[in-house]
KENU-804188 format. One record per residue (C-alpha): residue in three letters; x, y, z. Coordinates in pm, whole numbers, padded with zeros to 5 digits, always signed. Layout:
<atoms>
ALAXYZ
...
</atoms>
This chain:
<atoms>
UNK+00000+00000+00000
UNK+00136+00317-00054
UNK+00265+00598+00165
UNK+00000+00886+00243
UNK+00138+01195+00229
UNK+00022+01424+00518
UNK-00097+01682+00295
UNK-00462+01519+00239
UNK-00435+01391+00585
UNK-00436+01773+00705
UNK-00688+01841+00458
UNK-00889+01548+00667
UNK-00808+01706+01005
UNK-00940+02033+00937
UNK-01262+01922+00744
UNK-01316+01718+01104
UNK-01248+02050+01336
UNK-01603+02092+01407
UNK-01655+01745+01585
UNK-01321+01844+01773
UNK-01435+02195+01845
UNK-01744+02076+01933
UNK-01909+02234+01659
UNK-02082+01922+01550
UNK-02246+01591+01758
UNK-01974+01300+01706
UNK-02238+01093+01516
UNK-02156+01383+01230
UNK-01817+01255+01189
UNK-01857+01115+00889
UNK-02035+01333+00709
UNK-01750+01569+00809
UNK-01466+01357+00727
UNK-01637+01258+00384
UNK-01679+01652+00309
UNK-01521+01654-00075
UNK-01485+02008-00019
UNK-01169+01943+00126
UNK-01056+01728-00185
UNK-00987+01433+00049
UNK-01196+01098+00160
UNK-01160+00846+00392
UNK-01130+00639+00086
UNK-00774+00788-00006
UNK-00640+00710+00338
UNK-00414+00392+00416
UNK-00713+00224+00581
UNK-00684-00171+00611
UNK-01083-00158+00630
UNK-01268+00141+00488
UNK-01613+00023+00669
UNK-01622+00227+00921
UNK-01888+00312+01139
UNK-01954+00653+01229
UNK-01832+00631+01621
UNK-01448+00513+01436
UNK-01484+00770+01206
UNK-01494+01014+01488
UNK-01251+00850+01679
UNK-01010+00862+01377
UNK-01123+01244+01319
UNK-00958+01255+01693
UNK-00629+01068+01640
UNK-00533+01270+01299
UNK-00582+01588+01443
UNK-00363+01488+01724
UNK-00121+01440+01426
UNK-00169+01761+01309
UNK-00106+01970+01588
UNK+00184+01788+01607
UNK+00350+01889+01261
UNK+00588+02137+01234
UNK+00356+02395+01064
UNK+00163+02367+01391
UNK+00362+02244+01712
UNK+00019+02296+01938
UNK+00136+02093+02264
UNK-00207+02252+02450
UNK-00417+02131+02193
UNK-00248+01822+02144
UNK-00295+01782+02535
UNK-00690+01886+02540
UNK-00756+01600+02307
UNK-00699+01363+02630
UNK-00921+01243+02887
UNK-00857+01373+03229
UNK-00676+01059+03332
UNK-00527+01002+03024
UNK-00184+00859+02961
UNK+00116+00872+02725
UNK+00323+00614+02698
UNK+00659+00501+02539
UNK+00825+00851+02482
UNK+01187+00813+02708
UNK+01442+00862+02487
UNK+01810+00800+02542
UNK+01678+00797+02938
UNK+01405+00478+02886
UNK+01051+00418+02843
UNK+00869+00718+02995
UNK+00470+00759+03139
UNK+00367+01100+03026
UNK+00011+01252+03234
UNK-00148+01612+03199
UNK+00060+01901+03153
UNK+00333+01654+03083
UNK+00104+01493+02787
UNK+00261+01835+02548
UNK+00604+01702+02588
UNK+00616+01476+02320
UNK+00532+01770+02095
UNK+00791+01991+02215
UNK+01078+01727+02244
UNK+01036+01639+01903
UNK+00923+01973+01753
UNK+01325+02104+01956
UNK+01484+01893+01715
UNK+01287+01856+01412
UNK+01159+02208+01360
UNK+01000+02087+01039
UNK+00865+01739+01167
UNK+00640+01561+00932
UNK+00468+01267+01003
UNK+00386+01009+00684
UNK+00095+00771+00729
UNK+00134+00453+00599
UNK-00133+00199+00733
UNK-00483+00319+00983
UNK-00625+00052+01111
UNK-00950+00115+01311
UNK-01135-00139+01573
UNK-01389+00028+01721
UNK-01209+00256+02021
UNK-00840+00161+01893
UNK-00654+00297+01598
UNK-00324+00138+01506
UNK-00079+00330+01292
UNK+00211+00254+01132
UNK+00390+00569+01000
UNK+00762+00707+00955
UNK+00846+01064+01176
UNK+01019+01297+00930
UNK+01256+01591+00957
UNK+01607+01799+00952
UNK+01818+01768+01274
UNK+01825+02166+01294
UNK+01776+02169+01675
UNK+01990+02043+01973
UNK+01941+01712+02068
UNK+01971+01692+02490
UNK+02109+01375+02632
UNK+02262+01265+02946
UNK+02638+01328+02838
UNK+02510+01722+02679
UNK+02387+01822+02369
UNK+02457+01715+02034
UNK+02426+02025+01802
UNK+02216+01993+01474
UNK+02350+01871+01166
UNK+02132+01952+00898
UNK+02095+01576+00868
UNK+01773+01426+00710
UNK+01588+01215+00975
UNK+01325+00887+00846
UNK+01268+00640+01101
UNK+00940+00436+01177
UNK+00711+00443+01449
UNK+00439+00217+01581
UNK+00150+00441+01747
UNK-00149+00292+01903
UNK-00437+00492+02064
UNK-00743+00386+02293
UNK-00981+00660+02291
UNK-01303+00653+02545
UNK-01596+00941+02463
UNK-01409+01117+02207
UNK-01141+01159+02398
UNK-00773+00996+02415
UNK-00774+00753+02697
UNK-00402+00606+02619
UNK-00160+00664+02389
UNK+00159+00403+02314
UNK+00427+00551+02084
UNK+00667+00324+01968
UNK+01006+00484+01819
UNK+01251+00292+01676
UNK+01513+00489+01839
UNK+01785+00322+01678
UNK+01727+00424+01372
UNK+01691+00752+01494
UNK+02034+00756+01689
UNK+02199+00614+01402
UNK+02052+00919+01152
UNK+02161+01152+01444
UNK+02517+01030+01436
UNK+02494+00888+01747
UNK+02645+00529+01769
UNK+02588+00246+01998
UNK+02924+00207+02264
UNK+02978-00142+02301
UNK+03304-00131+02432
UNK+03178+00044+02744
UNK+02879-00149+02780
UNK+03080-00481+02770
UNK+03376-00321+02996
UNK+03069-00240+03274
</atoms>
């Protein structure tokens, strides 16, 4: 299947605002996601099943304009976090320091950590998959390293490098809202388009 570029995907997000906004009742999803005055249908996104009823169509409306406010034309960390439930969670964002649980007002760190580096993040959608309250994602973060990059031993200054590596997302959403998110980076690939390289002297000398 091929790659969807984010370009109808943000054409997507913003024709489903008004369910976000709460300008429309979520059962209007899909008349709002279907809008062909955007130039975009759920039929030209990288769905593994197009049936969808209208409570995944809002839910999906939900979980792509979480994407959006995370692209570098946006880098909207509050309204990335006011898509959560109250008790909502974040999980798998840890960098060089591990496996990290993100809640409220940290929830707008992932956009911001990512955003420092990758001024001009992109995110490509490759395959949605919706069942009923979960949406599965496979997709590949996008950028140029022109940020510092923090990590335990100091910064490592931008390179102008172009950055590709895949990600795994998966999000549980309860009422319209995003009950947990798990965000699966393959941060090796990421190091290695950094420059940074795995020690293995040191880790067999410890």
């Amino acid at each position: 299947m091929n790659a969807h570029r984010w370009k109808s995907v943000a054409a997507l997000a913003t024709a489903a605002s008004l369910v976000l906004l709460g300008g429309a009742a979520p059962s209007q999803a899909a008349s709002a996601s279907d809008n062909t005055q955007t130039g975009v249908r759920l039929s030209e996104l990288p769905l593994t099943d197009r049936h969808l009823t209208a409570h995944e169509k809002a839910n999906l409306a939900v979980v792509l304009q979480a994407y959006h406010v995370g692209e570098g034309t946006v880098l909207d960390a509050q309204g990335f976090m006011q898509l959560f439930a109250a008790d909502g969670v974040l999980n798998g964002i840890g960098g060089v320091d591990g496996r990290s649980t993100l809640r409220g007002d940290q929830l707008g760190y992932l956009i911001t950590w990512l955003g420092n580096f990758l001024p001009d993040i992109h995110r490509e959608l490759k395959q949605i998959t919706v069942n009923g309250d979960v949406v599965s994602i496979e997709l590949s973060i996008q950028g140029t390293f022109r940020g510092p990059f923090d990590t335990p031993a100091g910064v490592i200054k931008p390179t102008g490098a172009k950055i590709d590596f895949p990600t795994a997302d998966f999000w549980y959403l309860r009422n319209g809202k995003i009950e947990r998110f798990d965000c699966h980076i393959a941060f090796t690939t990421l190091y290695a388009q950094l420059g940074v390289m795995p020690d293995f002297a040191s880790a067999i000398g410890g």
